[in-house]
C-alpha positions as CSV (number, residue, x, y, z in Angstrom):
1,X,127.1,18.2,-4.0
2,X,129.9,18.5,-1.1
3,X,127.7,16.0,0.9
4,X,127.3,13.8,-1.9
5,X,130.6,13.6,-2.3
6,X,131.6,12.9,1.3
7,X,129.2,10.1,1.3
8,X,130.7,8.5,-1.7
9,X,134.2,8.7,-0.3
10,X,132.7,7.4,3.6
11,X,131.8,4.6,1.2
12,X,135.6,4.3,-1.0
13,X,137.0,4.2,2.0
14,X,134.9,1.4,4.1
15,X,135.2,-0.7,1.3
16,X,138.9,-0.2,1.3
17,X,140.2,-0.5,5.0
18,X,137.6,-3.2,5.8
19,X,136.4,-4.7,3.3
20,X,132.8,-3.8,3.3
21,X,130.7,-5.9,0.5
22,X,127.8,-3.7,1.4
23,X,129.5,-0.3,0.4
24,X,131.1,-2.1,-2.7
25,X,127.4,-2.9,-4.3
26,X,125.9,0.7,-3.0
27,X,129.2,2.7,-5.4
28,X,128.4,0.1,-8.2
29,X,124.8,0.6,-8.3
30,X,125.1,4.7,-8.2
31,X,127.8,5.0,-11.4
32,X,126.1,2.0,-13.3
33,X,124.1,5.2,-14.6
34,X,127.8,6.2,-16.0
35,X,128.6,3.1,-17.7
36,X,125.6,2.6,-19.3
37,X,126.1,6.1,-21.1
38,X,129.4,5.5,-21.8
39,X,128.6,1.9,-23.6
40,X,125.4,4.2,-25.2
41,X,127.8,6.6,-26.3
42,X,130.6,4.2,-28.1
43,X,128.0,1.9,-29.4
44,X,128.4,1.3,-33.5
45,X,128.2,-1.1,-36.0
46,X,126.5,-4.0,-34.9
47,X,128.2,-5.1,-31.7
48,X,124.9,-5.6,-29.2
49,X,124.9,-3.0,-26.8
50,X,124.2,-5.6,-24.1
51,X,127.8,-6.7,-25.0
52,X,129.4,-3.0,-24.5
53,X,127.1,-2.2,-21.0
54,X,128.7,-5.3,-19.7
55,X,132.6,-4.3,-20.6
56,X,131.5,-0.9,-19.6
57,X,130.1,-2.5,-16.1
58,X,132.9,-4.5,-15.4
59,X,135.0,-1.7,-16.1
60,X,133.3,0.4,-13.5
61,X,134.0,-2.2,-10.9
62,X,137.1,-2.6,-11.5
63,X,137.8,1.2,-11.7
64,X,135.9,0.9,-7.9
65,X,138.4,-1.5,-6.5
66,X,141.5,0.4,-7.8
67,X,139.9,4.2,-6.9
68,X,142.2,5.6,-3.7
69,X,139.5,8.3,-2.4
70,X,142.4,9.9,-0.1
71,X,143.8,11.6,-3.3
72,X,141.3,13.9,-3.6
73,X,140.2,13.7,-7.5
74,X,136.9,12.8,-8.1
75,X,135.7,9.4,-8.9
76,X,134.6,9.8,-12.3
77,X,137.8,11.2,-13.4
78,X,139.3,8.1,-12.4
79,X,136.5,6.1,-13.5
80,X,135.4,7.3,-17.3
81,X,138.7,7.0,-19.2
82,X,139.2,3.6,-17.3
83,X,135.9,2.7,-18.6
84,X,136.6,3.9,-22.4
85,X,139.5,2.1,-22.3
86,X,138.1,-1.1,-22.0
87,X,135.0,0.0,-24.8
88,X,137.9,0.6,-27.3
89,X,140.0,-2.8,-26.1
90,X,136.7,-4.6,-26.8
91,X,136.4,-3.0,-30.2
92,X,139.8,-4.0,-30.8
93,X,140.0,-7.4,-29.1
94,X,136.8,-8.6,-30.3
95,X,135.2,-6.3,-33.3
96,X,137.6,-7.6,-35.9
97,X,135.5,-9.7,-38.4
98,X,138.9,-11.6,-39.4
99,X,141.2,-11.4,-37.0
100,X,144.4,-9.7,-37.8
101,X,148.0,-10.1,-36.0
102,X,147.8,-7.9,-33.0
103,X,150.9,-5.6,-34.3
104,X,149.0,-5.4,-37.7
105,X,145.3,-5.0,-35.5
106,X,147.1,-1.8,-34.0
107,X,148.5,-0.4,-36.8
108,X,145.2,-0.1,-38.6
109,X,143.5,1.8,-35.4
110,X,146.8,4.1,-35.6
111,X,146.5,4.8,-39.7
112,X,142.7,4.8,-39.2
113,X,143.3,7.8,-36.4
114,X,146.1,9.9,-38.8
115,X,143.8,9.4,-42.0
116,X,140.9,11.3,-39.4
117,X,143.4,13.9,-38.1
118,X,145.3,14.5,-41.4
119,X,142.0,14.9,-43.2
120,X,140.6,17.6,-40.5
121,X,144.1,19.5,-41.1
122,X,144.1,19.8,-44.7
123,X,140.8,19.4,-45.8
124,X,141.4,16.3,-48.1
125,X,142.7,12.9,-48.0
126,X,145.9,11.9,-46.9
127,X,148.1,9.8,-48.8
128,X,149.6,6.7,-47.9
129,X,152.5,8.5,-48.5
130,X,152.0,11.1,-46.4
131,X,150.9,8.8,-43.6
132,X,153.8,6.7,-43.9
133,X,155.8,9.5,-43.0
134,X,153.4,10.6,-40.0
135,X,153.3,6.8,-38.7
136,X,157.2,6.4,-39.3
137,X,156.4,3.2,-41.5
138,X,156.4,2.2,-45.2
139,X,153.7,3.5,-47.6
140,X,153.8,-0.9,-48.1
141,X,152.3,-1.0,-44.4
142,X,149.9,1.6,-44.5
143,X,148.0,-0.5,-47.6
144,X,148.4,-3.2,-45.8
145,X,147.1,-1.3,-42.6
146,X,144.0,-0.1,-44.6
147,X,143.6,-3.1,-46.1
148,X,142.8,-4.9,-42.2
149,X,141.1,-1.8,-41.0
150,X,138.7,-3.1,-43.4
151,X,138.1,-6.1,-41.4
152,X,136.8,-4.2,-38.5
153,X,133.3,-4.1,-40.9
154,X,131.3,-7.2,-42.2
155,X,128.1,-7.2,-44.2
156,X,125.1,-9.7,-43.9
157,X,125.1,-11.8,-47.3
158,X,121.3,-10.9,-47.0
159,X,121.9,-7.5,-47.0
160,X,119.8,-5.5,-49.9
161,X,122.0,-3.8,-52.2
162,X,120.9,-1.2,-54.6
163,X,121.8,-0.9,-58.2
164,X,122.7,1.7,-60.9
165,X,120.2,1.2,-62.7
166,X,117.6,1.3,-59.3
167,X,116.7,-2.4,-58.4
168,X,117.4,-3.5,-55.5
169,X,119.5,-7.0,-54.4
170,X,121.4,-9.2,-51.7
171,X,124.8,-9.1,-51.7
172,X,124.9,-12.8,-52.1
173,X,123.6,-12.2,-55.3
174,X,126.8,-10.2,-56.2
175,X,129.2,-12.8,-55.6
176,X,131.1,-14.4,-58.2
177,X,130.1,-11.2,-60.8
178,X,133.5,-10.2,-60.7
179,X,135.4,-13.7,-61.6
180,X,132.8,-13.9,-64.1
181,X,133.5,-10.7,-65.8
182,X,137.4,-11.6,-65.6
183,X,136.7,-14.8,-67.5
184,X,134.9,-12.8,-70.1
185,X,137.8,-10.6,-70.6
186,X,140.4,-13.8,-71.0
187,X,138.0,-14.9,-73.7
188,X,137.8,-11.6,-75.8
189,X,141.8,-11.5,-75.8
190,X,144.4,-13.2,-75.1
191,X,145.5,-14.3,-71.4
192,X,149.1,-13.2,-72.8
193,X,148.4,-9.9,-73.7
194,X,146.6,-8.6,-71.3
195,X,148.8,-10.2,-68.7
196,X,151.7,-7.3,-70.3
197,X,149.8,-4.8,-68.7
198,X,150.5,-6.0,-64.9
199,X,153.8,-5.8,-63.4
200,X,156.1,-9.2,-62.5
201,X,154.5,-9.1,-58.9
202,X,150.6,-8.9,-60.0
203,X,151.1,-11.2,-62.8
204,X,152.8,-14.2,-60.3
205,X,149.1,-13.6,-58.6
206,X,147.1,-13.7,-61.1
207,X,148.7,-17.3,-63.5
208,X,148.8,-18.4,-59.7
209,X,145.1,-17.9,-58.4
210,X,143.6,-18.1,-61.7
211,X,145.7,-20.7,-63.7
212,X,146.6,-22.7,-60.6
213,X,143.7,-22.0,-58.8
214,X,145.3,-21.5,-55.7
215,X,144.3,-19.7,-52.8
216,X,145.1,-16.7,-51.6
217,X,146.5,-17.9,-48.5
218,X,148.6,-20.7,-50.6
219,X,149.8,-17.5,-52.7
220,X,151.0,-15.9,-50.0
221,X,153.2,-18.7,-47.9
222,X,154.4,-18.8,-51.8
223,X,155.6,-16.0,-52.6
224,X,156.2,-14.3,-49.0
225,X,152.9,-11.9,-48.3
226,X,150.3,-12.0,-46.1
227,X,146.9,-13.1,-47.6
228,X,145.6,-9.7,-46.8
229,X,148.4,-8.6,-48.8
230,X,147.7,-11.0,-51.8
231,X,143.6,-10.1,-51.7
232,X,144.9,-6.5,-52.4
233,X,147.5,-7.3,-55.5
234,X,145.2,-9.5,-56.6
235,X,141.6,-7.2,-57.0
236,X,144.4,-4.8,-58.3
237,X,145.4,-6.8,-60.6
238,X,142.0,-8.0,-62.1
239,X,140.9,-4.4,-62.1
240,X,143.6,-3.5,-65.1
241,X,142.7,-6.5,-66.3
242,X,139.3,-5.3,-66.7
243,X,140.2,-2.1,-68.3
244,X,142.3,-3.3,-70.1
245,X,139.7,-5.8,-71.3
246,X,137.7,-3.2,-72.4
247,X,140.5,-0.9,-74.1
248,X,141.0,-3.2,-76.9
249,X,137.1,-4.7,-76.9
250,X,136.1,-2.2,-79.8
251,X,138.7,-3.5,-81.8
252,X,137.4,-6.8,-81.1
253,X,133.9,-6.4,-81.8
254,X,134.3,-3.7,-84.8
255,X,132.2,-5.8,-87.7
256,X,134.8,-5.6,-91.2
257,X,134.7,-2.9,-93.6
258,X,133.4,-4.2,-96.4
């Protein structure tokens, strides 16, 4: 090991006082190893590993060019937390299926981490509430937070989906079920009273995306929210709807005593 070491810093330091190419290429090649199993290691979802060994390479070199070998540590220290750095930028720069404001981008990663580390205290879920209070922000941005953490995740339209009832679909297949069900409820009762049930806010949504068909991002330059924001108020909204849809279907489907 102690000659192993003194070779790699004969090589640090050739490449650093003159330059050497050669020694360059003979460091990259013997931590590639290291970067590799660091991209192996942070690999998820379905970002193509290819993609991560690449970062995680370019990483490495970079990590080369700025190592100072006269300080003593040892390469990899300087190297691996240089090199998980840039794996987690990437996630964050490029793994967002819609692409979030930056501030908004790392406020989701933050919430995500004190959901993870408020769970592992306590045993259960946090609240927004209580995370609010941990992340020194409004309960108001940690929905929104969660709401574009959700982002970071995308499903294939083809993917198969299974049931209740044990058969087996796409998710294309789903799409639309829910507006369809919402139009059912609007023509069991009426619009008006079920709309009683939501509060000013949800209501605005609703006459506004339904009634006026506009969309979510036209909501929102309307009334002031982001369209993340809307898309949350909005299944919200259609979700009390729905119950209360079905709440007052008995008495709307209960045949007449005779």
């Amino acid at each position: 090991m102690p000659d192993r070491r003194h070779d790699e810093n004969r090589l640090f330091r050739a490449y650093r006082e003159h330059g050497d190419v050669t020694a360059r290429e003979a460091l990259t090649e013997r931590f590639l190893p290291l970067a590799r199993s660091l991209a192996r290691r942070y690999a998820r979802g379905a970002e193509p590993l290819e993609d991560l060994e690449q970062v995680a390479s370019l990483a490495l070199v970079k990590a080369i060019d700025g190592f100072d070998a006269d300080r003593g540590t040892a390469f990899s220290s300087y190297a691996v937390p240089s090199i998980i750095g840039a794996i987690k930028r990437h996630y964050r720069d490029s793994g967002w299926s819609v692409r979030p404001p930056r501030e908004l981008q790392e406020l989701a990663l933050h919430v995500a981490r004190l959901n993870d580390e408020l769970s592992a205290a306590t045993g259960s879920p946090p609240t927004a509430a209580q995370i609010a209070e941990h992340a020194g922000v409004s309960v108001e941005d940690v929905l929104e937070a969660r709401e574009a953490h959700r982002a970071l995740h995308t499903e294939s339209l083809d993917e198969p989906r299974r049931t209740g009832d044990g058969e087996s679909g796409a998710l294309i297949d789903t799409i639309g079920a829910r507006d369809g069900e919402i139009r059912r409820a609007f023509d069991r009762v009426a619009l008006e009273a079920l709309l009683t049930t939501l509060d000013d806010r949800e209501r605005a949504v609703v006459r506004l995306y339904y009634q006026q068909e506009l969309t979510q991002a036209e909501i929102g330059r309307r009334l002031g929210y982001s369209q993340m924001h809307i898309s949350r108020l909005l299944r919200r909204a259609v979700e009390q709807l729905l119950h209360a849809a079905a709440a007052q279907e008995p008495d709307l489907t209960s045949e007449p005593a005779t």
